[in-house]
N, C-alpha and C positions, 0 to 999 in steps of 0.2 A: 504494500500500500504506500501512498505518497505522502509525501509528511502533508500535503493540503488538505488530502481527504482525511488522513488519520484525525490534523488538525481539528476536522469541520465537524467528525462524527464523535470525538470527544468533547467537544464542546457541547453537543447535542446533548450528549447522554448526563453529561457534568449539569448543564442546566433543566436536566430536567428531574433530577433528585429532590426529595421532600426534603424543605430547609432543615425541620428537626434531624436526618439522616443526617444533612450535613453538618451539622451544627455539632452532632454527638462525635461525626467522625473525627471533625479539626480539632476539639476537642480531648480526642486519644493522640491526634499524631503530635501535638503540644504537648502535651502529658509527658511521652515517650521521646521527645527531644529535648524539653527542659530536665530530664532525668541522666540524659547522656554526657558519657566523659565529656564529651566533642565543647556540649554547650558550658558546662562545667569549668575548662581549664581556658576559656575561651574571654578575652578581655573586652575587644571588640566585636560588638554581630552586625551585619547588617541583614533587616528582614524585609519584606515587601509590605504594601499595602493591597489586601485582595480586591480582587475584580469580576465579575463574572462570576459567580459559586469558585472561584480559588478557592483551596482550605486558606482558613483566617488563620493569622500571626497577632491575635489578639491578646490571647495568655502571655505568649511570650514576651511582645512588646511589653503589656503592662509589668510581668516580673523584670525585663530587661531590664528598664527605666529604672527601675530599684537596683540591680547588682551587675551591669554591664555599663559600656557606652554603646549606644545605640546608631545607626546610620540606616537613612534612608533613600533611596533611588530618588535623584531629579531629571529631568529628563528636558534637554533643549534642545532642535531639528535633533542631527543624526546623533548626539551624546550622550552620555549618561554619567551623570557625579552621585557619589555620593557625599552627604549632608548630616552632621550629627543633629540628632533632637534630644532635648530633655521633657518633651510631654507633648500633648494632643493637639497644643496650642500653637506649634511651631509650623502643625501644618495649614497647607493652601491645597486649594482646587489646580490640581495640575495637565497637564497633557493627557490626551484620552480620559479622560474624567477619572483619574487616578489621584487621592491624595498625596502632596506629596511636601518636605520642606520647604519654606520659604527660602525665599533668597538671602534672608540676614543669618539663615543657618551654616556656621562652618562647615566647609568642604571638607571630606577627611580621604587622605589618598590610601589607593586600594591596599599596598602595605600593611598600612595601619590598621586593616581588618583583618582578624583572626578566624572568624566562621559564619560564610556567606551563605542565606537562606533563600531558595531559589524558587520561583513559584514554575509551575509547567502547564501545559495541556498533556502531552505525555511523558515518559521514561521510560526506558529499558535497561534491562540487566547488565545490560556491560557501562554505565551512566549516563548514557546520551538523553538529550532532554527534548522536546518542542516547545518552544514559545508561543509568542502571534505573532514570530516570521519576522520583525523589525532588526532582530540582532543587536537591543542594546544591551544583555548580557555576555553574549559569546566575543562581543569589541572590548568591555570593558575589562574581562575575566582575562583578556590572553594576556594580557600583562601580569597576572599574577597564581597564572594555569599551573600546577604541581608546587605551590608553595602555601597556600591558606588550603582550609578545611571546605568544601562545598556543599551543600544539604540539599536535597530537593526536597518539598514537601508533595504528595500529591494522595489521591484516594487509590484504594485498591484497585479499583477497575481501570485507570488512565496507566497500568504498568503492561506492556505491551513488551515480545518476545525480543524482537529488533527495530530500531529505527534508522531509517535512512541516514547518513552523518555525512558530513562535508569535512574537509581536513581545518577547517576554522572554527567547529564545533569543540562544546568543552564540556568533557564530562565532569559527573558531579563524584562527588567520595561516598556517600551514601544517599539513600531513598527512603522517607518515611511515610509510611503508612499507617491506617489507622489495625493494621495487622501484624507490620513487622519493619521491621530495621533491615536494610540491604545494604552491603559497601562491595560494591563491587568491584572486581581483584583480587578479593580478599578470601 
């Protein structure tokens, strides 16, 4: 399958799950990430803001903002920085109606991030992800591709055998679900 159609028909099935399902599931794959080494030894995270039925990074943020530094994706034409925040207040209505930091929020370079939380449409077992096709993760990541932690969050169903990859694709370290933990390579 193509990564447009896999795209189009996980989105389908993603959007049409009963909120409560979702609600319980993002709820486990939080659970099961705020409990891990990874997020544990981890000083900076940066997480997303969901979109679409994405599983939410809501537990996480709120715990984050207590015992991490936190950073969020901004997004200008083809770019993507990230931005630290200290609370809810920091954000604005951003690109694609994504929340996202202001502009008076510091930029934090991607170094300075320890364990990046990746939102998807799908995944597969060997880390490969899909986005929505724009590539401002896979531009951002190659600069710091085998050296930070990478997490994807996504639900059981969007984990798919194999995905098409291109050589400017970045896999992730591991996959959470509201079922199980993958790191694949490992």
């Amino acid at each position: 399958m193509q990564k447009h159609e896999l795209r189009r028909e996980m989105r389908l099935k993603r959007s049409s799950l009963p909120l409560e399902q979702l609600n319980n599931a993002s709820f486990v794959i939080q659970d099961r990430f705020l409990k891990s080494t990874e997020y544990n030894e981890a000083k900076t995270v940066a997480l997303y803001m969901p979109i679409c039925s994405e599983v939410s990074t809501e537990l996480v943020l709120e715990q984050g903002l207590k015992d991490k530094n936190i950073v969020l994706p901004a997004v200008s034409a083809d770019e993507m920085v990230f931005r630290k925040v200290e609370g809810l207040s920091d954000l604005t209505h951003g690109r694609f109606s994504v929340p996202e930091p202001s502009a008076s929020c510091p930029v934090v370079n991607g170094e300075e991030i320890d364990l990046y939380v990746l939102p998807g449409v799908a995944f597969d077992f060997a880390g490969f992800r899909i986005g929505y096709g724009k590539g401002y993760y896979d531009r951002f990541l190659s600069g710091v591709r085998g050296k930070k932690v990478l997490a994807g969050f996504c639900f059981e169903f969007q984990l798919v055998e194999a995905i098409p990859s291109e050589q400017h694709d970045v896999k992730v370290d591991m996959i959470i679900t509201e079922q199980r933990i993958i790191k694949p390579g490992l």
